[in-house]
C-alpha positions as CSV (number, residue, x, y, z in Angstrom):
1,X,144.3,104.0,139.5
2,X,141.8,101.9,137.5
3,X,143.1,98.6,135.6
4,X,141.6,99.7,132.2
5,X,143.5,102.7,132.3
6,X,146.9,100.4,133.0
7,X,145.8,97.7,130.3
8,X,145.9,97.8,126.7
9,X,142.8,97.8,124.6
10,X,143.2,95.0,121.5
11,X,141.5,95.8,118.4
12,X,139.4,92.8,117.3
13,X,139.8,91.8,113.6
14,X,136.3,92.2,111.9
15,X,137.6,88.5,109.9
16,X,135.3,85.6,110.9
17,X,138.6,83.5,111.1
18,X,139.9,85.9,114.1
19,X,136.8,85.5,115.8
20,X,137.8,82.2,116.5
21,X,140.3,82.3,118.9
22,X,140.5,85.2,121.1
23,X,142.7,85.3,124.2
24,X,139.8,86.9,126.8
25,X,142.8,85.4,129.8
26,X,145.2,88.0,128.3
27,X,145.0,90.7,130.7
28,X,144.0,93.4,128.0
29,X,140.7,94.7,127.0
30,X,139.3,94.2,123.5
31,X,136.9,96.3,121.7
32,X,135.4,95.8,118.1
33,X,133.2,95.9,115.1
34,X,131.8,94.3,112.1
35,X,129.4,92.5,110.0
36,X,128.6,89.0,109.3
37,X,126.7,87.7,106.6
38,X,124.6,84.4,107.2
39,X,126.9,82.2,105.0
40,X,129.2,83.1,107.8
41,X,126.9,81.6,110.5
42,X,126.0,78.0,109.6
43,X,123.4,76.8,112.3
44,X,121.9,80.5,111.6
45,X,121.9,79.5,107.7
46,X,120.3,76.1,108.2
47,X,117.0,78.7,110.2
48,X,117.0,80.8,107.6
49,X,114.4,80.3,104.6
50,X,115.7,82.6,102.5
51,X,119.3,84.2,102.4
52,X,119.6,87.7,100.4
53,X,123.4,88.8,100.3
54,X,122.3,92.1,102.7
55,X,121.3,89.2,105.7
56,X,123.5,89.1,108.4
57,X,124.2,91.1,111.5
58,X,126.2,94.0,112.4
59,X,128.1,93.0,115.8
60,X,130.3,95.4,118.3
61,X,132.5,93.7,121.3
62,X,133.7,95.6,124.3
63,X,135.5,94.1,127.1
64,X,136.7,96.3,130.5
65,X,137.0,95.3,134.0
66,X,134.5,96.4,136.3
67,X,135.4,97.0,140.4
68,X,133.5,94.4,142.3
69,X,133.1,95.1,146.2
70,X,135.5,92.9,148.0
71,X,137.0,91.2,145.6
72,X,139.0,91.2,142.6
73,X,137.8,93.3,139.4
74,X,135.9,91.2,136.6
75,X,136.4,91.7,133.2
76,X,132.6,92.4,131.7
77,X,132.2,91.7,127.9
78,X,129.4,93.6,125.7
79,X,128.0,92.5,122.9
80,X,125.8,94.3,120.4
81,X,123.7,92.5,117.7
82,X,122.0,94.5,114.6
83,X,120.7,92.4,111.6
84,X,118.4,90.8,109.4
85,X,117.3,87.4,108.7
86,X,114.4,85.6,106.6
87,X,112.7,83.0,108.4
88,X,109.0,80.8,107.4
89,X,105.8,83.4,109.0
90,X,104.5,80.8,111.0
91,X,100.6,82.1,110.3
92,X,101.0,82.0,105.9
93,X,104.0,80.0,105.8
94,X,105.7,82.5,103.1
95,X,109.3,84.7,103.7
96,X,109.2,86.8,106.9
97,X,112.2,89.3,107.5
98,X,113.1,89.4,111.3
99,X,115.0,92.1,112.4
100,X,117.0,91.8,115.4
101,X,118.7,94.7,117.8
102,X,120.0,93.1,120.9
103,X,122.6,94.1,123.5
104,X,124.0,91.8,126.4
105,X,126.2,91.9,129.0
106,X,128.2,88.8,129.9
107,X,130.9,88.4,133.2
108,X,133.7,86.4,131.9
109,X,134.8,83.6,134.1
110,X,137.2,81.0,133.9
111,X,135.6,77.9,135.2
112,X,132.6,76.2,135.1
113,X,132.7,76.2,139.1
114,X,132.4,80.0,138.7
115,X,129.6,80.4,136.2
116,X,127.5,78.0,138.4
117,X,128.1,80.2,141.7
118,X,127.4,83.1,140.1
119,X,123.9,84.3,141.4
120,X,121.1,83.6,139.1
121,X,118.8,86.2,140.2
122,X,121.2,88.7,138.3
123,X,119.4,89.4,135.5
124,X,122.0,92.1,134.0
125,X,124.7,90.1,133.2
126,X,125.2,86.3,132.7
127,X,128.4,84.6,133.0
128,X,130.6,83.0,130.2
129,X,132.9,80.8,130.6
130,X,136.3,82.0,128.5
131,X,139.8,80.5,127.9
132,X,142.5,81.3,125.6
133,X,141.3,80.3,122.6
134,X,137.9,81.4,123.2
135,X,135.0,81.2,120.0
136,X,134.1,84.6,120.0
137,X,132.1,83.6,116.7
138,X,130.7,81.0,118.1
139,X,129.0,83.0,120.8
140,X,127.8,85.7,118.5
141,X,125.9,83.2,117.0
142,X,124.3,81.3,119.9
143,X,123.4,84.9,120.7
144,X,121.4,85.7,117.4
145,X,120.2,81.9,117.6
146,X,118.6,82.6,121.6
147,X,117.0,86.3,120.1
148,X,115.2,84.6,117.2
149,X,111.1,84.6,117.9
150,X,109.6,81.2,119.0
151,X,107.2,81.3,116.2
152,X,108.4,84.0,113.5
153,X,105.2,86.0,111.9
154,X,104.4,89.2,110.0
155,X,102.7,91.6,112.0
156,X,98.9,91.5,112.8
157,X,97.2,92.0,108.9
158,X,100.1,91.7,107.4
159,X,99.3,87.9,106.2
160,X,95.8,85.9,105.9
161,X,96.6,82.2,108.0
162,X,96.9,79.2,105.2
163,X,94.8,77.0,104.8
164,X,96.8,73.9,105.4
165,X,97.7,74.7,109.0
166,X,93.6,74.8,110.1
167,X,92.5,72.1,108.1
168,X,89.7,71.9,106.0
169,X,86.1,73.4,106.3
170,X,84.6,70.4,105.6
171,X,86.0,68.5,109.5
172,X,84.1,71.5,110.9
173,X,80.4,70.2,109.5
174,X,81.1,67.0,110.4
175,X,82.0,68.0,114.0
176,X,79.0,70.0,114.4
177,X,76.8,67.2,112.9
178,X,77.6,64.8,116.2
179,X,75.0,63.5,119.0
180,X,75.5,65.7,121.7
181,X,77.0,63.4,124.4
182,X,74.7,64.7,127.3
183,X,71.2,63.6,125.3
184,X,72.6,60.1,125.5
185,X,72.3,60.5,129.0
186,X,69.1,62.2,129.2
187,X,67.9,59.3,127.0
188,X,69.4,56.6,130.1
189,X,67.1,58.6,132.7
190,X,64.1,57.8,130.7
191,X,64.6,54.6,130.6
């Protein structure tokens, strides 16, 4: 018989206050679903440049053990991320929306000792270290925080590059106005 069909499924509470402290060492599964605005994310709000009330990110949880040759089943966790969020275009330096539609897949461990033995070359699934009280939240948003571009832009001719971040024309005359360095050296073989 398989364990999920012998464990309970929990229902997790779409209330950013629940996501705070979820038993993952309960041995139940949990599946759920919501939305969180960027208010509700605080290092998100502090990347964002703008926030318009429909930012945020539609989020589903499903946890369910998973056979594992020769050992004891592991309890995998996925987590899907769907949003929106306004960051500075790098290129023009004005409002860029970002939109986000991630999935991952996390083994759930309870040590550190684990989560460093756990092979690295798998690429599937990472592991995460959970406990009782466990920050569900919390991990939501270091998940929209690791998806977020490097340098955030508008597509390709969607924005002309401001001015500020090249500098101004007038550095380029001066530049080409220079000696070359090599007829100072031809000059020294004359001589």
């Amino acid at each position: 018989m398989n364990r999920n069909q012998v464990l309970p499924q929990v229902e997790l509470s779409a209330e950013p206050s629940a996501l705070k402290r979820v038993d993952f060492c309960a041995p139940q599964s949990y599946k759920g679903a919501g939305f969180l605005s960027i208010a509700e994310l605080p290092r998100l709000a502090e990347e964002a440049s703008t926030i318009n009330p429909s930012d945020g990110f539609n989020w589903s949880v499903q946890t369910y053990f998973e056979d594992s040759p020769g050992s004891e089943p592991r309890q995998i966790l996925e987590l899907g991320l769907n949003g929106r969020l306004h960051l500075v275009c790098q290129r023009c330096l004005q409002d860029c929306a970002v939109d986000l539609d991630e999935k991952r897949r996390f083994i759930l461990v309870l040590t550190d000792i684990e989560a460093d033995e756990y092979p690295i070359e798998d690429e599937e699934q990472e592991p995460l270290v959970v406990n009782q009280h466990f920050n569900l939240l919390e991990t939501i948003e270091d998940e929209v925080l690791l998806s977020l571009p490097l340098i955030p832009k508008h597509p390709d001719g969607f924005c002309e590059p401001h001015p500020s971040t090249f500098g101004d024309e007038g550095d380029e005359e001066v530049s080409n106005e220079r000696e070359n360095p090599f007829n100072i050296l031809k000059n020294m073989k004359k001589n």
